[in-house]
C-alpha positions as CSV (number, residue, x, y, z in Angstrom):
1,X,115.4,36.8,46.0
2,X,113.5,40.4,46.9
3,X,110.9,40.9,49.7
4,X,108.9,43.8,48.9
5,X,106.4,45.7,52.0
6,X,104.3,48.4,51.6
7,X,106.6,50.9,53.1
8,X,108.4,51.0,49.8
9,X,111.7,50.6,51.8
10,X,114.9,50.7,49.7
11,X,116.4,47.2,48.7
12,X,119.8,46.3,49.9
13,X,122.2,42.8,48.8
14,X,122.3,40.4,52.4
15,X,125.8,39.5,51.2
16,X,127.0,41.8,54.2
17,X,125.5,40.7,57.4
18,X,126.3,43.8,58.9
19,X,124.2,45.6,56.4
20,X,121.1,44.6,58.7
21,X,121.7,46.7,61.6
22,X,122.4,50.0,59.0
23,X,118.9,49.2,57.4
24,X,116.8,51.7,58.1
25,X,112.8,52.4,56.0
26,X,112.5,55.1,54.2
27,X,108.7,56.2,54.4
28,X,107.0,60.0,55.3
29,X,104.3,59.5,58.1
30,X,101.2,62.4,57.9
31,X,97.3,61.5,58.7
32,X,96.3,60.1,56.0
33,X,99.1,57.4,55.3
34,X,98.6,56.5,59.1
35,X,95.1,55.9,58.4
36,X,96.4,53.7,55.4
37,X,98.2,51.4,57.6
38,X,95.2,50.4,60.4
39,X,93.3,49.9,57.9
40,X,93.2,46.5,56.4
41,X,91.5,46.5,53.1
42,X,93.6,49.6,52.2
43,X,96.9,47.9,53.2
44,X,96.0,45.1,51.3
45,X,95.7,46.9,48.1
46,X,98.6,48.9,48.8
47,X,100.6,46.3,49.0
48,X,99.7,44.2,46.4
49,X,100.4,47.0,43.9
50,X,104.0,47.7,45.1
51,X,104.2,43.9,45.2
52,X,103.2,43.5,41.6
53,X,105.4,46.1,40.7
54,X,108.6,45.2,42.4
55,X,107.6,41.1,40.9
56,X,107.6,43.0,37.2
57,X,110.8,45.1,38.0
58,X,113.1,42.3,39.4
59,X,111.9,40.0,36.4
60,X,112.7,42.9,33.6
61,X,116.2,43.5,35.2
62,X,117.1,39.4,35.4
63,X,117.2,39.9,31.7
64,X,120.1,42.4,31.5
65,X,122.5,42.0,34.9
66,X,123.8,39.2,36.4
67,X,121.3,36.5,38.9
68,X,122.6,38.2,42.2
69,X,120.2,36.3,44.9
70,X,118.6,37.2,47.5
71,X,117.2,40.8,47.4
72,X,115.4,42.2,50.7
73,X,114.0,45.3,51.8
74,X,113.8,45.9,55.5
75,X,110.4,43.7,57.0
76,X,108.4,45.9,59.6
77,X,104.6,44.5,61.4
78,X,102.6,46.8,63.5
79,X,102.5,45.8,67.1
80,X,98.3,44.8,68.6
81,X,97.1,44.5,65.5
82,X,93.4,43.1,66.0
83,X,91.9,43.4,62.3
84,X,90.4,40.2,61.0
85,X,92.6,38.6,58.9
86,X,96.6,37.9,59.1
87,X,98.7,41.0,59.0
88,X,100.4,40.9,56.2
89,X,104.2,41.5,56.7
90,X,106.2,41.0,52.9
91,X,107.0,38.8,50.4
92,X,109.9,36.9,49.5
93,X,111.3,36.3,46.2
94,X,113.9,34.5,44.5
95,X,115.1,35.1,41.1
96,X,115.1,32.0,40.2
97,X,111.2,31.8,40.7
98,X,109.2,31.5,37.7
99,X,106.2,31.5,39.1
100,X,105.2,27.9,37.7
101,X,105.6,26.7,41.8
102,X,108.6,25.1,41.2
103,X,110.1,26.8,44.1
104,X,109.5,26.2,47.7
105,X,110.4,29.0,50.4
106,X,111.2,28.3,53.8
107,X,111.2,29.9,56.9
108,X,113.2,29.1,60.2
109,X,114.1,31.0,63.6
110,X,112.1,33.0,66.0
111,X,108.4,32.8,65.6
112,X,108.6,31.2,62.5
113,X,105.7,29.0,62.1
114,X,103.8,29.8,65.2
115,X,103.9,34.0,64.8
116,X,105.1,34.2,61.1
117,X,103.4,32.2,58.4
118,X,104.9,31.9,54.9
119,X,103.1,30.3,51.9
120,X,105.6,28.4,50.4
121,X,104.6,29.1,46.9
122,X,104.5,32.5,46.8
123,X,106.9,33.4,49.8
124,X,104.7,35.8,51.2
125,X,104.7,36.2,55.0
126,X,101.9,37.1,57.1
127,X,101.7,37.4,61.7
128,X,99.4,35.2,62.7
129,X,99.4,36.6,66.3
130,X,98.7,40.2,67.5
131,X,102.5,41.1,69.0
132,X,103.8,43.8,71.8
133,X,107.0,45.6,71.2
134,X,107.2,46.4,74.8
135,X,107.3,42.6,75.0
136,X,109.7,41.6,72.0
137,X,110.9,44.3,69.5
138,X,111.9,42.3,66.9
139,X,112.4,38.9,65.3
140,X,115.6,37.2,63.7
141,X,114.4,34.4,60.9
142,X,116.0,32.8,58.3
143,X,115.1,32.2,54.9
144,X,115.6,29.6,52.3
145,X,114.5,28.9,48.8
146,X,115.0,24.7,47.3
147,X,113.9,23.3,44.1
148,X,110.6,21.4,45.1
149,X,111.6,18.6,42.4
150,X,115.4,18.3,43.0
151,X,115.5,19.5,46.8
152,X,118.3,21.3,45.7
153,X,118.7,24.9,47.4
154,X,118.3,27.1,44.9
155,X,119.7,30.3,47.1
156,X,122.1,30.4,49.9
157,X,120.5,31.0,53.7
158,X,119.9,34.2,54.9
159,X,119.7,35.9,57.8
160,X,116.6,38.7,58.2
161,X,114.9,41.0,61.2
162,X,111.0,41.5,61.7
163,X,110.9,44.6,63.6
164,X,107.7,45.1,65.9
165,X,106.6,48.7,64.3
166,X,104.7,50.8,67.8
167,X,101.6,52.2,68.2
168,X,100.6,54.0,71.6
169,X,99.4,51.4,73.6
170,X,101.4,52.3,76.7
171,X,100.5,55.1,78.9
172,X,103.0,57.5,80.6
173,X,104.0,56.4,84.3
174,X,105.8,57.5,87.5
175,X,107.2,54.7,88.7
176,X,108.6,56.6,91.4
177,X,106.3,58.7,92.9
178,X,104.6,60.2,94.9
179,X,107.2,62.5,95.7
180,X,108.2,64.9,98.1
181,X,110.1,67.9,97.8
182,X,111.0,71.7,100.0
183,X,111.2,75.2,99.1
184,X,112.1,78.5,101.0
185,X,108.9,80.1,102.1
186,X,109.3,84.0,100.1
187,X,111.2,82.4,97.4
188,X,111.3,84.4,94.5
189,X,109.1,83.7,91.3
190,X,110.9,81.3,89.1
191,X,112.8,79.4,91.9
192,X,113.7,75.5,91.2
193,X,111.4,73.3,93.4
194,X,111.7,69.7,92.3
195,X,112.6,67.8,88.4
196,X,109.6,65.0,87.6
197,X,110.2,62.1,84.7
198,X,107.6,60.1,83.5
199,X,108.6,56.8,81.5
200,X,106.7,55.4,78.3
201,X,107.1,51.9,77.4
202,X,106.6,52.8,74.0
203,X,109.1,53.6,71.2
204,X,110.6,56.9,71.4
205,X,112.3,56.9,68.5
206,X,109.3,56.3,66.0
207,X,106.1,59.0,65.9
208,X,105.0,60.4,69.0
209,X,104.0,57.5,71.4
210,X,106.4,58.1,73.5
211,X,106.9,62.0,73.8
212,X,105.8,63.3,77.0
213,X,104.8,66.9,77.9
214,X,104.0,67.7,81.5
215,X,101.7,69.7,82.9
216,X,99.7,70.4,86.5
217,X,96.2,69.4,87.5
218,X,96.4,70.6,91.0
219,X,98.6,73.2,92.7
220,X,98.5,76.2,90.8
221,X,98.6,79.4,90.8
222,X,101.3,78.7,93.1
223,X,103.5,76.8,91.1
224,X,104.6,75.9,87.3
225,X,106.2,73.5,85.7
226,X,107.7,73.4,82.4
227,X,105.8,71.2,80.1
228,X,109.4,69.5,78.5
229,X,111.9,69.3,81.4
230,X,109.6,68.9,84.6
231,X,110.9,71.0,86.3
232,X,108.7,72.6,89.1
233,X,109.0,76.0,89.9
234,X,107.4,78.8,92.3
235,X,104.8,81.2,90.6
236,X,103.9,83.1,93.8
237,X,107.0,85.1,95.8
238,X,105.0,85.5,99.0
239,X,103.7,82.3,99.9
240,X,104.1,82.3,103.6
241,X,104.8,79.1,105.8
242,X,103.4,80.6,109.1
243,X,99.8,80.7,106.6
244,X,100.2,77.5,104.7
245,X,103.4,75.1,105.3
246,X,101.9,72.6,102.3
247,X,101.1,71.9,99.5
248,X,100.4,68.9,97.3
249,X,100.6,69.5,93.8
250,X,99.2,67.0,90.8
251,X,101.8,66.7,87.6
252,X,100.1,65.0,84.4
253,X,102.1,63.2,82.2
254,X,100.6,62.9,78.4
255,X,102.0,61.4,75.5
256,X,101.8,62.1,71.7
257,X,103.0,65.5,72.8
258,X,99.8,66.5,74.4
259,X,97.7,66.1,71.8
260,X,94.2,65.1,71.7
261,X,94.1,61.4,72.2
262,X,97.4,60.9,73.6
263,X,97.5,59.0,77.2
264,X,98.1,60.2,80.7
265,X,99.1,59.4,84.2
266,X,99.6,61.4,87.2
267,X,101.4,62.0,90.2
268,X,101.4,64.1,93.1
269,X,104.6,65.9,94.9
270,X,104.0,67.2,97.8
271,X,105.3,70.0,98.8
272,X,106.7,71.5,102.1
273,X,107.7,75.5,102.5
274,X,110.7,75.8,105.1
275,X,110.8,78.2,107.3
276,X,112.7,81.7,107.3
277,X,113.4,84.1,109.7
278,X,110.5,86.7,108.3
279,X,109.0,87.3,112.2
280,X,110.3,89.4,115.3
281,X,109.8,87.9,118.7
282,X,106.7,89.6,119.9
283,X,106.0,89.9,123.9
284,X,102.6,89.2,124.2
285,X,101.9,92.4,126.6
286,X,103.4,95.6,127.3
287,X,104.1,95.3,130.7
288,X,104.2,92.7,133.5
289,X,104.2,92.7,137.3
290,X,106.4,90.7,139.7
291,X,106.3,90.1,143.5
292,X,109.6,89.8,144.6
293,X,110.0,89.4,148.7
294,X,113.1,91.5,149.8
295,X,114.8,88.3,151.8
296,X,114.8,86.9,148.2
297,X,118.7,85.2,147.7
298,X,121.5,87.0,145.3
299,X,121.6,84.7,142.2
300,X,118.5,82.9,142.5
301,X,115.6,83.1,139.7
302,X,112.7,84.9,141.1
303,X,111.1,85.4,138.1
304,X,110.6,84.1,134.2
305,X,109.5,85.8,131.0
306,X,108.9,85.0,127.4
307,X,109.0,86.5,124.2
308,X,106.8,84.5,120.8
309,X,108.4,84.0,117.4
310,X,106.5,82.2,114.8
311,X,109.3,81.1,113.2
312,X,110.9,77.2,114.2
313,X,114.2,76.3,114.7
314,X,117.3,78.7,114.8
315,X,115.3,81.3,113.4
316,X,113.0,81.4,116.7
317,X,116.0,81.2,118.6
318,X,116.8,84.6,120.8
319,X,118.4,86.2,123.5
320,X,116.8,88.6,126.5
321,X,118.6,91.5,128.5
322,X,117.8,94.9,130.6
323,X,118.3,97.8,128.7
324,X,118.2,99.9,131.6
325,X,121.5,100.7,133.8
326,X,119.8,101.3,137.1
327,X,118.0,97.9,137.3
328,X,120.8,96.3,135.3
329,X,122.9,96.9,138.4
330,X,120.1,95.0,140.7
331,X,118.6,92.4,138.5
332,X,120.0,90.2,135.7
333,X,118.5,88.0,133.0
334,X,119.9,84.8,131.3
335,X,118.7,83.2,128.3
336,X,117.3,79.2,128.6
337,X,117.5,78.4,124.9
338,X,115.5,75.1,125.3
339,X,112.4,77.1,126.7
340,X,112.8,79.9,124.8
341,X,112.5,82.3,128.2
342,X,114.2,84.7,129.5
343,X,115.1,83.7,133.7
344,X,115.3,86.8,136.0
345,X,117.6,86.7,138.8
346,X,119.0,89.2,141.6
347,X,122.8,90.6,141.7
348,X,122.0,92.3,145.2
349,X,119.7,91.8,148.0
350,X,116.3,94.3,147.9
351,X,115.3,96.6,151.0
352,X,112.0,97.4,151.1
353,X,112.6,100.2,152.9
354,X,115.0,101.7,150.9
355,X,112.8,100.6,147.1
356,X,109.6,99.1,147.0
357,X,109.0,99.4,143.5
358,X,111.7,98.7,140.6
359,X,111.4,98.6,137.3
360,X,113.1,96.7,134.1
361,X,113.2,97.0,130.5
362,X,113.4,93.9,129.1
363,X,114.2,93.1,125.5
364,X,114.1,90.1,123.2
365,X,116.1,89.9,120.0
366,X,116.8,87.2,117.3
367,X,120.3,86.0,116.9
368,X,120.3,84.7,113.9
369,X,119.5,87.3,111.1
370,X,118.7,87.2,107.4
371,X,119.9,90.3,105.8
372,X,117.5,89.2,102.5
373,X,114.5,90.0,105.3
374,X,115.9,92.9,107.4
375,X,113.0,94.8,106.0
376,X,110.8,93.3,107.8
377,X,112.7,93.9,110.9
378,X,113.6,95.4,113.5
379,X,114.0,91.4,114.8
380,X,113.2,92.5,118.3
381,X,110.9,93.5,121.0
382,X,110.7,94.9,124.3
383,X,108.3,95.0,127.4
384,X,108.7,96.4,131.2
385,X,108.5,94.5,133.9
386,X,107.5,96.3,137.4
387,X,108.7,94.2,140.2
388,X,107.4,95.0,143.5
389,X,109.5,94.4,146.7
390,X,107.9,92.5,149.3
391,X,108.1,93.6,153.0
392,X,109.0,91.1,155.9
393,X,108.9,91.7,159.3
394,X,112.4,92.1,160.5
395,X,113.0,91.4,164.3
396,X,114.9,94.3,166.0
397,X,118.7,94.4,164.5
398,X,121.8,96.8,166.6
399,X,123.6,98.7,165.1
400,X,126.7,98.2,167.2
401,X,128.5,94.9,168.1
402,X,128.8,95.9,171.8
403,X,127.8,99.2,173.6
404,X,129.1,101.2,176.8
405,X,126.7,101.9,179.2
406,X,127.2,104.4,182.2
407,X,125.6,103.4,185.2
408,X,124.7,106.3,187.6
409,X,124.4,104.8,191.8
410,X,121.7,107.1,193.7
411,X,122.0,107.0,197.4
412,X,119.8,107.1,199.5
């Protein structure tokens, strides 16, 4: 027995069972054989003729070699087909069969009867059901061939697949996304961002359907992605976080290679620039003024001042000191990290009438530097501070701790 399809697949003995699983078609695909197969009438004749002339071959050889049995090529039936009639899927054929009807064909296992119809006259099998590979890939039937008068089995049962050929009826997806992802604000061109994958229900190891190539809708000129991998990648080396800290890029996803026709989906990744240390502290002004009374304790704060950075985190973090020996020596400053400010306090008690007028120079520096932006530096600032001594009014103080005193007695 032979089944012959219109993909003119090579024929193979099913005394092996494990010969199913190595059965592969062997067909060329180009534009106009696709446009062949979809369409009906042309499939029809198509068919018929390889039919007819596998019928006439396996008759001519039953003269010369010995009856063998069943015969099969491999059985294939295009997924949502919607044409009018039946899809016609092959044709079964015993050697035994005349062709005066005397032999019945049978069919038995999945889908046999409700999906797959055979005539059992002439064995040939048509879907009686539009199918979805996504849903069921392929089909595992059994065949049979009895002598209608006798009953008697005229060859052995046999095992046979229906594969489910695909067409692109599945668009690419995301399942995962949206997604987020970071980069280094001033990365360099070129710099790995974040991998997408789109998934395709459809087969990817037949035709195109299911081979993706990515590209972006939204977010350039400042970034690429590679239309295979998906993998995103900075396009601009001077995006700055302090300008713009996000960005939300749109990925397509298209099938059939990216060809006209093929379907898409989408997703967005949104992404975030973290932050450098590409900004010196800056003072906002030049010079400050501070009133300072001169009964003002040793070691308390009498004063506060702060430096900016743009940058967040460790990179804003900073320390403040006086830079000049002779105020050094009066004043001191200490660093309160959680305010960012710098807390000016006295190492000696003021005298107005010795001083009235001090002055500091205070500066703010970065302590935590990254050599890849010391061009940018230097990663600190300075300002002066003029603090002014207040007066109080002092009662009367000796000098001494006691004093001797001559009296002189007049007489009189």
């Amino acid at each position: 027995m032979n089944l012959s399809t219109y993909y003119n697949a090579s024929s193979a003995s099913l005394s092996n069972p494990k010969y199913h699983s190595k059965l592969r078609p062997s067909f060329q695909t180009n534009a106009k054989s696709d446009s062949k197969i979809l369409n009906p009438s042309s499939r029809t004749s198509i068919r018929a003729q390889r039919n007819q002339t596998k019928l006439l071959e396996t008759d001519k050889d039953s003269h010369h070699r010995p009856k063998r049995g069943w015969i099969w090529n491999q059985f294939f039936v295009l997924e949502e087909h919607i044409g009018p009639e039946p899809q016609y899927v092959g044709k079964l054929h015993s050697n035994s069969d005349k062709g005066d009807g005397s032999v019945r064909y049978i069919l038995s296992g999945e889908g046999a009867g409700s999906v797959f119809i055979i005539d059992e006259t002439t064995g040939d099998i048509h879907a009686g059901k539009s199918l979805d590979r996504e849903r069921k890939s392929q089909y595992v039937l059994h065949a049979r061939a009895i002598d209608r008068r006798t009953n008697r089995s005229l060859e052995a049962e046999s095992e046979f697949i229906i594969k489910v050929q695909d067409v692109n009826d599945n668009a690419p997806t995301f399942p995962d996304g949206p997604f987020s992802a970071t980069v280094p604000e001033l990365s360099d061109i070129g710099t790995s961002v974040f991998q997408v994958a789109a998934s395709d229900a459809d087969d990817p190891t037949y035709g195109n359907s299911a081979k993706i190539v990515y590209s972006i809708l939204e977010g350039q000129p400042y970034f690429s992605i590679d239309p295979k991998t998906g993998i995103i990648r900075t396009a601009m080396s001077n995006m700055d976080r302090e300008t713009r800290d996000h960005y939300a890029v749109v990925i397509q996803a298209k099938d059939m290679a990216g060809s006209v026709g093929g379907l898409s989906g989408s997703t967005t990744v949104n992404i975030t620039l973290t932050d450098v240390n590409d900004n010196p502290p800056k003072f906002p002004q030049k010079s400050y003024q501070l009133y300072v009374p001169e009964l003002a304790p040793v070691g308390k704060a009498v004063g506060r001042i702060r430096a900016n950075d743009e940058d967040e985190g460790q990179n804003a973090e900073m320390t403040y000191s006086i830079t000049n020996a002779d105020a050094a020596a009066i004043f001191t400053i200490t660093t309160d990290a959680e305010h960012r400010e710098g807390i000016i306090s006295l190492k000696q008690r003021l005298n107005y009438e010795k001083r009235k007028v001090h002055t500091l120079n205070i500066e703010g520096s970065n302590t935590h530097l990254d050599s890849r932006f010391s061009h940018l530096g230097p990663f600190k600032d300075s300002t002066s501070l003029r603090v002014i001594v207040g007066d109080v009014d002092e009662p009367p103080v000796f000098s001494m701790d006691y004093y001797i005193m001559d009296v002189v007695q007049h007489h009189f």
